[in-house]
N, C-alpha and C positions, 0 to 999 in steps of 0.2 A: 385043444388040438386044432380048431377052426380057426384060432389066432398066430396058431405057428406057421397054418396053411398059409393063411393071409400073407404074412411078413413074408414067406420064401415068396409068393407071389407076387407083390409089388418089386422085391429085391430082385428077380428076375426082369421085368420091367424096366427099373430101373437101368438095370447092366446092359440090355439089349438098347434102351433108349440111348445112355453112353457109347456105347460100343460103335453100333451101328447107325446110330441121327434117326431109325426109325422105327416102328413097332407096327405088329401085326397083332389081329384080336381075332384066331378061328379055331374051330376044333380038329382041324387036320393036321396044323406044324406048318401051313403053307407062307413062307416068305413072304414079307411086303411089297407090293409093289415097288420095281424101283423109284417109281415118278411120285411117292406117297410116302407122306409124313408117318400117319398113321391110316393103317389099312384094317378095317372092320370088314368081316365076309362071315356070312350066315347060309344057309338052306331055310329052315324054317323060324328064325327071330330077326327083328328088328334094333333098330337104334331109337333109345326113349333117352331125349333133353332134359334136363330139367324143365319141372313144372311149377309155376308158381300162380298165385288170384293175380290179379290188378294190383291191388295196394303194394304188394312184397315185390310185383315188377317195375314200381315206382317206387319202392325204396331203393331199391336194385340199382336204379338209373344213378344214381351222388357218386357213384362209383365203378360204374361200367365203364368197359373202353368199348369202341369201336369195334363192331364184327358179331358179338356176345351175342344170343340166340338163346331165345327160352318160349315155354308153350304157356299160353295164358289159358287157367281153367276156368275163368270167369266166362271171357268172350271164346273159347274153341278157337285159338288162333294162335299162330307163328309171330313171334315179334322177333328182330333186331335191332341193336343200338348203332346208330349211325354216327357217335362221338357224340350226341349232342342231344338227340329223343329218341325215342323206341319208335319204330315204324314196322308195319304191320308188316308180314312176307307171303301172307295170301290170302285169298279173299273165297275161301275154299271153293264151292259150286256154284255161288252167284253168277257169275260171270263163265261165259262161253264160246269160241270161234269158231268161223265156217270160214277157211279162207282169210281173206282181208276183213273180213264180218266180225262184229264183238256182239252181243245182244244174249241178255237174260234170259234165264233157263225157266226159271219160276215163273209160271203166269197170272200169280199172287202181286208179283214184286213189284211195285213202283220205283223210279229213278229219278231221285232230287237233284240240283246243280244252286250249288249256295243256301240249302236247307236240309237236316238231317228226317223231316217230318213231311217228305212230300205226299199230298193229297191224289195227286192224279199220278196217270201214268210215266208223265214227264212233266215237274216241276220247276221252274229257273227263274231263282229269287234273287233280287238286283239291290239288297237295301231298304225299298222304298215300293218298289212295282213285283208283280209277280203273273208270269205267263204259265197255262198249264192244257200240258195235249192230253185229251182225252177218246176215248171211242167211246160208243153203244152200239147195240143192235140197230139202229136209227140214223147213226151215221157219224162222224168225227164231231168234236168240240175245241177253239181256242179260247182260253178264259184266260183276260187281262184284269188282274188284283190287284188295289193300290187300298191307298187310304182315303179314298174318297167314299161318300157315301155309298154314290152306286157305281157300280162294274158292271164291263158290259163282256159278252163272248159271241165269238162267228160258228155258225154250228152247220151242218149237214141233214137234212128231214125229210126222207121221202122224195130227192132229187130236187127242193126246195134249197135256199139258200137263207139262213135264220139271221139275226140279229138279235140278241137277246140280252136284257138286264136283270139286275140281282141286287137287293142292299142285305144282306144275311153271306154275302161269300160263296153265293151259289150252295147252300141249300135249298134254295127255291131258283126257281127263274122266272120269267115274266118274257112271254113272244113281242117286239114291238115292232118288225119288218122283215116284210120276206119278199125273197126273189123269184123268179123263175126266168126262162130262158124268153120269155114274152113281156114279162111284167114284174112291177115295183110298188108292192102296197104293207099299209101297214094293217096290224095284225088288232084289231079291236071286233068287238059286239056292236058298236054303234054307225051302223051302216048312214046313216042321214049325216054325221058328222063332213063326210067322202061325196052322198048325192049319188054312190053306186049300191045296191045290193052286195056285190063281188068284191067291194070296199078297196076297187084297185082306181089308185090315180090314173093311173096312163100306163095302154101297151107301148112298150120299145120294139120299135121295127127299124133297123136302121139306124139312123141319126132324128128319124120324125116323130114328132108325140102327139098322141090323141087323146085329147082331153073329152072330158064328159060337161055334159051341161052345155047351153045355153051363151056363146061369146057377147053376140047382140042380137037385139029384136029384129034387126033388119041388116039388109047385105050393099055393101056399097062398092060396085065394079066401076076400071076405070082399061082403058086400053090406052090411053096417053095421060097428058094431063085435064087436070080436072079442073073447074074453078068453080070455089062457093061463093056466093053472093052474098051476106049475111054473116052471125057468127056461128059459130062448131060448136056444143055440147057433144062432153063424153058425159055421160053419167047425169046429166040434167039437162030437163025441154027451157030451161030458159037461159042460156049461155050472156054471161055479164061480160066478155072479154070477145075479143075474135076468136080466141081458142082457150073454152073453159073447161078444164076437165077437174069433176067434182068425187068425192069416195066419200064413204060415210065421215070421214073425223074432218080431210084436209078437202082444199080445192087449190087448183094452180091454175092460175091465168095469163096469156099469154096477149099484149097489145102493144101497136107500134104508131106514133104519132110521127110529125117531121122534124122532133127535135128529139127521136131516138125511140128504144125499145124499151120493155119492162115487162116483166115476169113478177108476177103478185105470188105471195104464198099467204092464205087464209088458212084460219084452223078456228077453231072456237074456243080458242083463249081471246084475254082480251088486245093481247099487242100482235097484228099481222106487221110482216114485211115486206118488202119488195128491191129488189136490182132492176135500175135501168141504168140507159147513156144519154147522157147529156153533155153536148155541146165538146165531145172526144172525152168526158168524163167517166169515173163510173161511179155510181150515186146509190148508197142504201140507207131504203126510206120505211119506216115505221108508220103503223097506222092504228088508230083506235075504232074506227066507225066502218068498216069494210070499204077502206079507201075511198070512202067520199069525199075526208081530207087525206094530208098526208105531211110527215114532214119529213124535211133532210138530215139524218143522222151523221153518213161517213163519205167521205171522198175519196177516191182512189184516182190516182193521176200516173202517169208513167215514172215520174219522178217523187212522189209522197203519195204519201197517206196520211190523212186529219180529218177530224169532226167537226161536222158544221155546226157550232153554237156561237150565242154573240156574247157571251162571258167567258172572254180570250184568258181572265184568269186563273182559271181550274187548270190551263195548260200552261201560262209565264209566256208565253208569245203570242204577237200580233198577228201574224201569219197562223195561228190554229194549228199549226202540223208538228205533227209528235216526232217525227222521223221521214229523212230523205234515204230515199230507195233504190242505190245501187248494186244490181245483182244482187245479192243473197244479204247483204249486209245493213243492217239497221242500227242508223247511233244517235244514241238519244242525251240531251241537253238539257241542266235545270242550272238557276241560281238560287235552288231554296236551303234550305236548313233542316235540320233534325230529320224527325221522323216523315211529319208530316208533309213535309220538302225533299224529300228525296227524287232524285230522277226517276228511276221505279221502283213503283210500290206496288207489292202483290200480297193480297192477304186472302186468307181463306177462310172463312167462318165456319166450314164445314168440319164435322170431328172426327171423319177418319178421311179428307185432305190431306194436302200438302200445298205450301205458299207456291213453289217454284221444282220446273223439273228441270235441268240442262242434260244433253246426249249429243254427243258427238263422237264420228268414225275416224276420223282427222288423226296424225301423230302430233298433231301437236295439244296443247293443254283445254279440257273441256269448258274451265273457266278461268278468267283474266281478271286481276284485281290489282289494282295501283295507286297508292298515295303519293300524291305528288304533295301535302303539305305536312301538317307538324302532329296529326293523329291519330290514331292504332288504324291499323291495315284490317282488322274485322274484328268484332264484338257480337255477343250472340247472349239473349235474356230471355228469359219467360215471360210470364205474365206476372212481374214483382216489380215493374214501377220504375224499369233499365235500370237494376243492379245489375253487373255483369255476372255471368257464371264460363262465360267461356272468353280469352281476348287475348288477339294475336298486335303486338307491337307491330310499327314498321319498320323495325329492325330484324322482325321474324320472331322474338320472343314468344310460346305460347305459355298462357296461364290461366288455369282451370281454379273453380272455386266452387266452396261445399254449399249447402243449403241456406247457412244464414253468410253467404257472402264473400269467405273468409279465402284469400287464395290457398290453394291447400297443394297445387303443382306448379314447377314452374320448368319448362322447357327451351332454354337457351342457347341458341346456334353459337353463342362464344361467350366469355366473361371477361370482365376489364376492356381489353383493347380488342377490333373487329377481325383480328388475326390468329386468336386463342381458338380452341379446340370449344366443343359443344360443354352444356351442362343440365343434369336432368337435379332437382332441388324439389324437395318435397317439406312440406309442412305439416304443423299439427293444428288441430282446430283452432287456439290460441293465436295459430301465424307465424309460431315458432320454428325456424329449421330444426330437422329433427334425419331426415339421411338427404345425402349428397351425391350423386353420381358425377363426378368429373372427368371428363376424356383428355384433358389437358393440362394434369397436375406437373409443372416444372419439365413434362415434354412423357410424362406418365399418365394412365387414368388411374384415377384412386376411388375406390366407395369408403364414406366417413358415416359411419351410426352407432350410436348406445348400445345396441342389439343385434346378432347375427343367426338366424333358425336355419338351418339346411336339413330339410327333408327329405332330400333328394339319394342317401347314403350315409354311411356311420362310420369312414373311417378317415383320416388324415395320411395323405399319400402325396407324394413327390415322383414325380417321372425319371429314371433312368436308364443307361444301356446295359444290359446283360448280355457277357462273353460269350454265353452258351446256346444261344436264341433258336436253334431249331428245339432243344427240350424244357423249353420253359411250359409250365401250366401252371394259371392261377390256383392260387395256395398254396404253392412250393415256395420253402425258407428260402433264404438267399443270404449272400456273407458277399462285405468286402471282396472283390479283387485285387489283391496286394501289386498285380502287375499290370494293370490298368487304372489310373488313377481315377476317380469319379465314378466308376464301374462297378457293377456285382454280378457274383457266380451262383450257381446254384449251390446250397453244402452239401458236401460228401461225408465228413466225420461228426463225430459227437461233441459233443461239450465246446463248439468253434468259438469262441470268442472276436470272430470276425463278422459274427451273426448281424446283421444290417435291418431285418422284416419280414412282410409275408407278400408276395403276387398278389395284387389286390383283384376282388370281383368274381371270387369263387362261391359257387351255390348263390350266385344272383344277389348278393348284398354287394352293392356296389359304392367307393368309392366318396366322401360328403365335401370333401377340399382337396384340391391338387395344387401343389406348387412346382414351379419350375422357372428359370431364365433361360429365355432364347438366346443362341448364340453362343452359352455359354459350357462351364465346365459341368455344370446345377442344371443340367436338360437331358431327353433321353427318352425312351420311346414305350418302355413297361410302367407301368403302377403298380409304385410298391407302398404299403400298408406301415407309415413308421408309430401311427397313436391309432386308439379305437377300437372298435370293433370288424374281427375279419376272421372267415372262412379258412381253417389250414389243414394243410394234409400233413395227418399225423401216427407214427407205426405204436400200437399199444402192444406188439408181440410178445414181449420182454416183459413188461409189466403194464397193467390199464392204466387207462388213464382218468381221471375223474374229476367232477368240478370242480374248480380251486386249489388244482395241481398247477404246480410251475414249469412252464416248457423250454426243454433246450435243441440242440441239433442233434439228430441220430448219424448212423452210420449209412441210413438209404437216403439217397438223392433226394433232394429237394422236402424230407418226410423230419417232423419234428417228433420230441418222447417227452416223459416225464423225469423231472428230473428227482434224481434216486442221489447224487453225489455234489451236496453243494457248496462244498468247497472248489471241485472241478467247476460249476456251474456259474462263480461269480464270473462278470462280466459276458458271460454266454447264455443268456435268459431271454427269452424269447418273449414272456410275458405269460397268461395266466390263464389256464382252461376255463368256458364259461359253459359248456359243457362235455359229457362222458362218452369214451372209448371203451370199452370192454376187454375188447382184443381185435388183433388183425389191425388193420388201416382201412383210413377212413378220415372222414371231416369233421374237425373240433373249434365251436368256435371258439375264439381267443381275443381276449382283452388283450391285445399290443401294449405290452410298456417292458423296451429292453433295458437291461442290469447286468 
């Protein structure tokens, strides 16, 4: 009796949904809204969605369209399919306004930005750093997170202003400076480190600081000028210069003779220095004995710079000078050879060095390199005795070679004549060509190799136009256009013998070779799936479908079946379930190989 009820029940349903375009769901008889497809009205019940976990809303998704609304029992939440993911439709009581105001209800809740696991009250993670506001009782927190060992954060204390570190991520902290509106000290037990008890450098009053301790033993006032008679010590009673001022490690000295000035730098190594002027020169001079001798190391003149030594051969000129000095530009001159002759040589002995650094803000090139005779434009070796491993012809060739030597790349801007197209040529450890890149095969590029892997997709597709382009979806069959030549349609009937492939790039397997010609009649703007493996939308209504069933064209648009009649079936095959349908429609994938 409950199944008779039923059936008059939908068949009424039904009649009014015919009849009238719209339907009503109440217990009074009251009419639909005109403005309303379908009009649900209650007193005391509601509207209950489908419910599904997670997993059955993400199986859900291979086949949803756009609009679809379901309640997830996992997460207590509203999803919709936006054509493309499930997107959540509300965020139940988290979230609350006042006005223009948004801000959280829960005073549990933290609020992460680029992290799902924010620590503090506001967390905003960048990749690499991470900032986070926090409060206490005690006063506000910014804590800056990175991957260094330690972090530091700005904090609030008692109308104090903190500075504070952490290597643990701020489960601990450590005080290392604090403010107030007077003063700037840091925060230790070791009061004598400071010389104050109150361990503060200096009150800020103004722009003025007052230091503690002691500047000098004595006070020297002057109301004009002053004049010494003798030499100055700072820092030592027996001054070696006119003006010595000496620190525990360095001392600098300041004296002037009638053949110019000079400024000593001592230290308690054994080589001190010194700059003075001589004779409109500028002279720096090296000393071993606390300048009781001294000699001349470098020169500096308006126009060069050289070193004074009288073995003119370490530099190849008689004149001593490495380079003339115009404005900003320095160019240097050798006639030597190899390594050891080269105009500059920079080496670093150091092991985490570098020989050379160039930086330039300039548009034009940071560095300039030019062969003007018959030998590679740059080479580059280790420490193997100048075998190459890296070497640019000067004709632009580059050619890279393996461990024991062997060129194994070779990168050339043309082949044969200087007017050809580029060539990338690759070898095997032997030296053998083994793949070829050519950009200028007879006015084509061609790749030539034994071997071709593409991982990138599993199916063999060719670009086309299809007539019907507002309803194409990846994974709909497609057949000949008998009235546009080169063209395909979406199928309508069964068993089509016009059957062409599948829209390639359904359910994310995408695409492993494309072929097409520009220009021509072989071009076109869909991928279609003619060999391999592809994604297809298939109706198992009629009958399922199951692995290693043969597929043809159904009656629904762009939807493939199992083929049941295959004598209808030759030449209308679609190719071969690789796996199962049950029932309904749905995505099957398929081994493409039409018949």
């Amino acid at each position: 009796m409950l199944k008779i009820r039923l059936a008059v029940l939908l068949t009424s349903l039904t009649i009014c949904s015919a009849t009238f375009g719209q339907v009503a769901i109440n217990s009074t008889g009251t009419s639909p809204e005109p403005s309303a497809m379908l009009d649900v009205s209650s007193s005391d019940k509601g509207l209950l969605i489908p419910r599904l976990t997670t997993a059955q809303r993400n199986t859900l998704a291979s086949t949803a369209v756009a609009g679809l609304m379901v309640y997830d029992t996992d997460l207590d939440r509203f999803f919709f399919f936006n054509g493309s993911v499930w997107e959540e439709g509300t965020t139940g009581s988290l979230w609350s306004k006042s006005g223009l105001n948004t801000y959280v209800t829960n005073t549990g809740d933290n609020v992460g930005i680029g992290t799902i696991t924010p620590g503090r009250k506001l967390e905003v993670y960048g990749g690499w750093k991470t900032a986070r506001l926090s409060s206490y009782d005690a006063g506000a927190f910014l804590e800056f997170s990175g991957s260094n060992a330690t972090n530091w954060a700005i904090g609030t204390y008692g109308g104090i202003a903190r500075l504070l570190s952490s290597t643990d991520n701020f489960s601990n902290t450590n005080d290392q400076y604090l403010f107030s509106t007077t003063s700037f000290y840091p925060y230790n037990n070791s009061a004598t480190t400071l010389g104050l008890i109150t361990n503060r450098w200096s009150n800020l009053y103004s722009v003025a600081g007052n230091f503690s301790g002691a500047v000098a033993t004595g006070t020297l006032t002057t109301t004009g000028n002053a004049t010494i008679s003798g030499n100055v010590g700072i820092g030592t009673t027996a001054p070696a210069r006119t003006l010595d001022v000496n620190g525990p490690w360095k001392t600098a000295r300041i004296s002037s003779t009638s053949a110019g000035a000079t400024l000593e730098f001592v230290s308690t190594t054994q080589n001190d220095w010194a700059i003075s002027t001589w004779n409109g020169s500028m002279a720096f001079l090296q000393s071993t004995d606390d300048f009781a001798t001294k000699t001349d190391e470098f020169y500096l003149t308006t126009s060069s710079f050289y070193p004074w030594v009288t073995n003119t051969k370490t530099l190849g000129t008689s004149t001593k000078r490495w380079s003339t000095l115009y404005s900003s530009v320095g160019n240097f001159n050798s006639s030597g050879s190899g390594i050891a002759g080269a105009t500059v040589y920079a080496e670093n002995t150091g092991t985490a060095g570098i020989g050379g650094y160039f930086e330039s803000a300039g548009t034009d090139a940071t560095v300039v390199m030019q062969q003007n005779g018959t030998g590679k434009f740059l080479k580059a070796f280790g420490p193997n005795g100048g075998n190459e491993e890296i070497a640019i012809d000067n004709n632009g060739t580059v050619n890279l070679y393996n461990s024991s030597y062997v060129r194994t790349i070779q990168i050339a801007p043309f082949e044969g004549g200087g007017t050809t197209g580029g060539q990338i040529t690759m070898y095997n450890s032997a030296g053998a060509q083994t793949i070829a890149i050519d950009g200028d095969y007879t006015g084509d590029g061609r790749i030539t190799t034994n071997e071709l892997q593409i991982t990138g997709g599993s199916d063999l597709s060719e670009l086309f136009d299809l007539t019907d382009y507002d309803h194409i979806q990846k994974g709909m069959v497609v057949i000949i256009d008998e009235n546009k030549p080169g063209s395909l349609k979406v199928s309508q009937t069964s068993y089509d013998r016009k059957v062409a492939g599948i829209v390639s790039g359904s359910n994310n397997i995408k695409p492993g070779l494309i072929m097409s010609q520009k220009g021509t009649i072989a071009d076109g703007e869909h991928l279609i799936a003619l060999s391999g493996r592809v994604y297809c939308m298939v109706d198992a209504t009629n009958s399922p479908v199951k692995a290693g069933d043969m597929l043809t064209t159904s009656n629904v648009a762009g939807h493939a079946m199992k083929v049941e009649n295959f004598d209808k079936a030759r030449g209308a095959i679609i190719g071969k379930a690789m796996t199962s349908l049950d029932s309904g429609k749905g995505l099957v994938l398929v081994l493409v190989s039409l018949q």
